[in-house]
C-alpha positions as CSV (number, residue, x, y, z in Angstrom):
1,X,116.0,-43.1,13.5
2,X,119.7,-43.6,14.3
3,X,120.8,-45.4,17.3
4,X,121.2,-42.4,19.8
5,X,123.2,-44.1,22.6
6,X,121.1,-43.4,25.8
7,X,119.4,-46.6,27.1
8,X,117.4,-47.6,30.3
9,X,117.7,-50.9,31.9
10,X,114.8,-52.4,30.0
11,X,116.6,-51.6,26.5
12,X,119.3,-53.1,28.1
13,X,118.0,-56.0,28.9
14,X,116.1,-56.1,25.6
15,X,119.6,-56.2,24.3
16,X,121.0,-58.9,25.9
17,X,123.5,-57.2,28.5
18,X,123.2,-58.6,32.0
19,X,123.9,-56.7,34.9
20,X,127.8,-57.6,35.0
21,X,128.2,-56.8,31.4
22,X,126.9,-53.1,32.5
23,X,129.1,-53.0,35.7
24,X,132.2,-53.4,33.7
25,X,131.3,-51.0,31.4
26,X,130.4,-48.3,34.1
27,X,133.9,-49.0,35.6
28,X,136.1,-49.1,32.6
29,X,134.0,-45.6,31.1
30,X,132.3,-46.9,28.0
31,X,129.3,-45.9,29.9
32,X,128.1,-43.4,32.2
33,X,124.7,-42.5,34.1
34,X,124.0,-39.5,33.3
35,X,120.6,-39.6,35.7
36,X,118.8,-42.5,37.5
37,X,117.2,-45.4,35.3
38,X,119.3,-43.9,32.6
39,X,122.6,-45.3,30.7
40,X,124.7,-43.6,28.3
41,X,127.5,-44.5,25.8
42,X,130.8,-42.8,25.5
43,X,129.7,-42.0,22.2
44,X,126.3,-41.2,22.8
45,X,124.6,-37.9,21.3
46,X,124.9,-34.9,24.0
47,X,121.7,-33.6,22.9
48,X,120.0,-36.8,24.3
49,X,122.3,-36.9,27.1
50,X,121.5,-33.4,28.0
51,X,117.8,-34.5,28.3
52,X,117.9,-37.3,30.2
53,X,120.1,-35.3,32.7
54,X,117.2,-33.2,33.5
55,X,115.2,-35.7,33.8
56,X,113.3,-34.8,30.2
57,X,113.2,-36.1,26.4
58,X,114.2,-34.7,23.7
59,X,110.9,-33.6,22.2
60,X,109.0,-31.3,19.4
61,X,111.2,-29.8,16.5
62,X,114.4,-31.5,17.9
63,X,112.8,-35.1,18.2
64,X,110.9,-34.3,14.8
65,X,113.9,-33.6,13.4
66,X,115.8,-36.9,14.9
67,X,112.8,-38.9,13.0
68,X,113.4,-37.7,9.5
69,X,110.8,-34.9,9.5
70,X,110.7,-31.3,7.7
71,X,111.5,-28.9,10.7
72,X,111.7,-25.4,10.2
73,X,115.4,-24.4,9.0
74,X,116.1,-21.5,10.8
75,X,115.3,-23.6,14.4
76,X,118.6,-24.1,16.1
77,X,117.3,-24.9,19.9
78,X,117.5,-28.1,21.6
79,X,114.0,-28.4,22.1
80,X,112.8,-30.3,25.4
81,X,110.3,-32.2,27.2
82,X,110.2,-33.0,31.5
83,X,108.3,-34.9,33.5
84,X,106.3,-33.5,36.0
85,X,108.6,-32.3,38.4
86,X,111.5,-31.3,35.7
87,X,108.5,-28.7,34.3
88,X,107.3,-27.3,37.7
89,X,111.0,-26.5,38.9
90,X,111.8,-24.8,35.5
91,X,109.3,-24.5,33.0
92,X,111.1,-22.0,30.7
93,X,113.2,-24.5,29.5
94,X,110.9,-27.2,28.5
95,X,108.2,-27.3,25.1
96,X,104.4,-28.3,26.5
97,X,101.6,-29.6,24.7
98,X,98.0,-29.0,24.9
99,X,96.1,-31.2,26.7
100,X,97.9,-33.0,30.4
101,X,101.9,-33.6,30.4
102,X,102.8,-37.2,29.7
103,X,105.2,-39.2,32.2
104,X,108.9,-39.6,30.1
105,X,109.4,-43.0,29.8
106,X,112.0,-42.6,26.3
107,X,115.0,-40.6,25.7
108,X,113.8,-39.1,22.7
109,X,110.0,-38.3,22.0
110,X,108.5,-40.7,19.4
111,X,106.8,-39.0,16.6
112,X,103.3,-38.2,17.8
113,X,104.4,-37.1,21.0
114,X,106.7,-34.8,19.3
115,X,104.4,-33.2,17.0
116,X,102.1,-32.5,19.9
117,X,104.4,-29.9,21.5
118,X,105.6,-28.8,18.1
119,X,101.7,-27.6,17.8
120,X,102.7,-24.9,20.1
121,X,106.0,-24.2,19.4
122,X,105.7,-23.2,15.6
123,X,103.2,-21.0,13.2
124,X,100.6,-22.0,11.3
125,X,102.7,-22.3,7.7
126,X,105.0,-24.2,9.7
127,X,103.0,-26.5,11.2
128,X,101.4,-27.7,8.3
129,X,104.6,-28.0,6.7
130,X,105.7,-30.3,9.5
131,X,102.0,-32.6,9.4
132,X,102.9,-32.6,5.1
133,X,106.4,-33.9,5.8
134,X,105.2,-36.8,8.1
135,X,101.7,-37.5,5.6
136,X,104.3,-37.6,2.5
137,X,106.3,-40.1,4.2
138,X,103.3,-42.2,4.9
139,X,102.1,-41.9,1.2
140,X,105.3,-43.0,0.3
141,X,105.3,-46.2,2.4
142,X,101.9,-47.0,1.4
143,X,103.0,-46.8,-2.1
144,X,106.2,-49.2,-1.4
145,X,109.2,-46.7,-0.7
146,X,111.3,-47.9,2.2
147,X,111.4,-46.1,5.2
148,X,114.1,-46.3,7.8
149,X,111.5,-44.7,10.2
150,X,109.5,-47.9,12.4
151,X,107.8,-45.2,14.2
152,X,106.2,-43.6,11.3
153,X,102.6,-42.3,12.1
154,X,99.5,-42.7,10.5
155,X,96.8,-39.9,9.0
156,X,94.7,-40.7,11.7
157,X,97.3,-40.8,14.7
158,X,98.8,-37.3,13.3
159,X,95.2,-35.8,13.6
160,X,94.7,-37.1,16.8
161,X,97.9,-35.6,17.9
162,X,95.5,-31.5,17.7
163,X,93.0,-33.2,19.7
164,X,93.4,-31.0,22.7
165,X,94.3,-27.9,20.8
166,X,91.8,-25.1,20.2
167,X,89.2,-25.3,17.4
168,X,91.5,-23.1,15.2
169,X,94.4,-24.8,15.5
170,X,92.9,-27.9,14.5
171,X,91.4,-26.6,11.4
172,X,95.0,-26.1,10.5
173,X,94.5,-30.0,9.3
174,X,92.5,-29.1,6.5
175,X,95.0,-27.7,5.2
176,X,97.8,-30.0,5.0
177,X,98.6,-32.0,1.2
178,X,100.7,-35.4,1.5
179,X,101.6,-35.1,-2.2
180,X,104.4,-32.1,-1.2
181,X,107.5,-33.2,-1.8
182,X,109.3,-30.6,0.1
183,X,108.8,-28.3,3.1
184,X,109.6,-25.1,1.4
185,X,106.9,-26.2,-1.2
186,X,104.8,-26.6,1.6
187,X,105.0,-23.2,3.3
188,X,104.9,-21.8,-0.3
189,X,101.5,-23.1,-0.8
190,X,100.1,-22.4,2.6
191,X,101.2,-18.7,2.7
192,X,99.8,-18.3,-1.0
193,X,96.3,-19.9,-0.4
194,X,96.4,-17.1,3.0
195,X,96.5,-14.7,0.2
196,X,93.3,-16.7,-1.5
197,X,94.9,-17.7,-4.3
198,X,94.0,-21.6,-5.3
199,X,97.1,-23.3,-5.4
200,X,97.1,-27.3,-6.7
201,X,100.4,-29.2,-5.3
202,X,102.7,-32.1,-7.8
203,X,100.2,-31.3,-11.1
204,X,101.6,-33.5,-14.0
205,X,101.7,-31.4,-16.7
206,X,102.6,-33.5,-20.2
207,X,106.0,-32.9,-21.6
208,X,107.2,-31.8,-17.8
209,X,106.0,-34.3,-15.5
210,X,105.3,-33.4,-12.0
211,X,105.2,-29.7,-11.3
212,X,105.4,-28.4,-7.8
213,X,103.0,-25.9,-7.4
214,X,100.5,-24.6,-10.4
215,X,98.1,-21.1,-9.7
216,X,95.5,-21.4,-11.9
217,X,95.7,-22.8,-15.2
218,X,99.0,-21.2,-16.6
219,X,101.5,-20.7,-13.3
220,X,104.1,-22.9,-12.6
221,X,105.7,-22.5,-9.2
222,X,108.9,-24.7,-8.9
223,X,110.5,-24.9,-5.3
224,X,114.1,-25.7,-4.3
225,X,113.9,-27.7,-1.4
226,X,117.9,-27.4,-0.5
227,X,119.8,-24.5,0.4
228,X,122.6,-25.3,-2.8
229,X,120.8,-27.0,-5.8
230,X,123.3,-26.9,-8.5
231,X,125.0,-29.4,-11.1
232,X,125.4,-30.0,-14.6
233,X,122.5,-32.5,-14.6
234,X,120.4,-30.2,-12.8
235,X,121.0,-27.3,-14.5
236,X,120.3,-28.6,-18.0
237,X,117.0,-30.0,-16.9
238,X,116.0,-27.0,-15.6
239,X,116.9,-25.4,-19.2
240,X,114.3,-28.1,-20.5
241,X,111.7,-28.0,-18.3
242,X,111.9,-23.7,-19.2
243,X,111.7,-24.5,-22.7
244,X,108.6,-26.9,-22.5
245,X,107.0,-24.4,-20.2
246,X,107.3,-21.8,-22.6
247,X,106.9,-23.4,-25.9
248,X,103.4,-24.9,-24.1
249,X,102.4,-21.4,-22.7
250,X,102.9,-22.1,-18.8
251,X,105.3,-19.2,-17.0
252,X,107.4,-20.5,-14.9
253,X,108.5,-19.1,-11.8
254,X,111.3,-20.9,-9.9
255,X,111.7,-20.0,-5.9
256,X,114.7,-20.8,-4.4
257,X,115.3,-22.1,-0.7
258,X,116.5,-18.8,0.4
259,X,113.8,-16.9,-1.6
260,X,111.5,-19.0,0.6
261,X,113.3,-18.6,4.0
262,X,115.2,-15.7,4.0
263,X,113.5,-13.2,1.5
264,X,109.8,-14.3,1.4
265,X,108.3,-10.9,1.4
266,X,110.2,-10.0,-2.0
267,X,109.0,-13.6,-3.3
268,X,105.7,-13.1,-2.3
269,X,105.4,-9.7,-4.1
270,X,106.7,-11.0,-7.3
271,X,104.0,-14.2,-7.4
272,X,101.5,-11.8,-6.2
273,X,102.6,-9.1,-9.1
274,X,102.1,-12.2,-12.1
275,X,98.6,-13.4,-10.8
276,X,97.2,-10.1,-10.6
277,X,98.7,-9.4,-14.5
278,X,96.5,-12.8,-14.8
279,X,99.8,-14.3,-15.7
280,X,98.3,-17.9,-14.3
281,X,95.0,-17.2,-16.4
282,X,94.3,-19.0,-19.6
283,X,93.0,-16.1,-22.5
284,X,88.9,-16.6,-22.4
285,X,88.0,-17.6,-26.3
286,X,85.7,-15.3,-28.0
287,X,82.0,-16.3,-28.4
288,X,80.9,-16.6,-32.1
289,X,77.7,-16.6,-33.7
């Protein structure tokens, strides 16, 4: 996570400026305190600045967000935590988690902490979308990709993290994949396996590599994970990977972001339309004596 500019006097100190160093720096305006215990650079981000000054953390989607985590696209609030007495004085402004409120001791919620008021903040499909997002990362790691991310949580802390939720919101675990490469893939598979139809996530298929989603044994299910996913490069891969498809017998279907966020309904109808045509059936051979 980038360097968000709001510090208390231990991160100070951690950092090597003394006491006159942060004088001067109060006096001359290259930093302010925005609330007690808590120091802010000129240039640090308002959203975190905002926080502190109701004595709170930036938390759930926001913090999730902050971290390098999926977060639902269409979320736009700043999404907070307080302490005890922040929550108590106006609770509709802050997220909660299930389970007792933890004392704010960082500007911005690490991970875990996050994801436990996220829990309550979001829907199922997004939710799992979220737990995929911080698993894949993990995979990754543990495979050797670089992450920028020192914070990044494990399977078992991430599970730990529905501890105190209900019994059905917990079971919202069993559905999470670490292989999805994408959020939209991941709310594409959740919402289709509601609708009982067995979905398997990154299948390599030979001639095409990694697919993103395949129903059954014929349909492909590709998933733009951007809003704009354009270029030559892209483009003419794309042609390929259609060509393969078809020449091998696979139907591809490929979902854009929007048709995932904006027009899912529509999307849904049209997958739903090709798997009951048994589109994503191979033909049964015929017996012979």
């Amino acid at each position: 996570m980038t360097d968000h500019g709001v510090y208390t006097r231990a991160d100070l100190d951690r950092r090597g400026i003394s006491g006159r160093a942060l004088r001067r720096a109060l006096d001359d305006g290259r930093v302010t305190r925005p609330a007690r215990g808590w120091y802010a650079r000129a240039d640090a981000d308002p959203r975190v600045v905002d926080a502190v000054t109701g004595h709170g953390a930036v938390s759930c989607l926001t913090a999730l967000s902050m971290h390098g985590v999926w977060v639902p696209p269409h979320d736009k609030e700043l999404h907070l935590r307080g302490n005890s007495q922040a929550t108590r004085a106006n609770p509709e402004r802050y997220c909660s988690q299930y389970g007792r409120p933890e004392p704010v001791h960082a500007p911005v919620d690490h991970p875990i902490l996050a994801l436990r008021h996220a829990i309550r903040c979001v829907d199922r499909d997004e939710i799992i979308a979220i737990c995929d997002s911080m698993l894949n990362r993990y995979w990754r790691s543990q495979a050797g990709e670089p992450d920028t991310d020192e914070a990044l949580p494990t399977p078992t802390a991430i599970r730990a993290a529905f501890a105190d939720a209900p019994a059905e919101v917990r079971a919202r675990l069993d559905w999470c994949d670490a292989r999805a490469q994408s959020g939209t893939e991941s709310l594409v598979r959740v919402r289709l396996r509601g609708n009982g139809i067995a979905v398997r996530s990154q299948v390599h298929i030979p001639g095409l590599g990694h697919v993103d989603l395949l129903a059954g044994e014929l349909l492909i299910i590709e998933v733009d994970s951007r809003a704009h996913h354009t270029g030559a490069e892209n483009y003419q891969e794309d042609r390929r990977r259609d060509q393969v498809s078809a020449s091998s017998g696979y139907l591809r279907m490929r979902v854009t972001y929007a048709d995932v966020v904006h027009h899912w309904p529509a999307t849904e109808a049209r997958i739903l339309k090709a798997i009951r045509a048994r589109h994503h059936r191979a033909p049964r051979r015929r017996k012979t004596s």
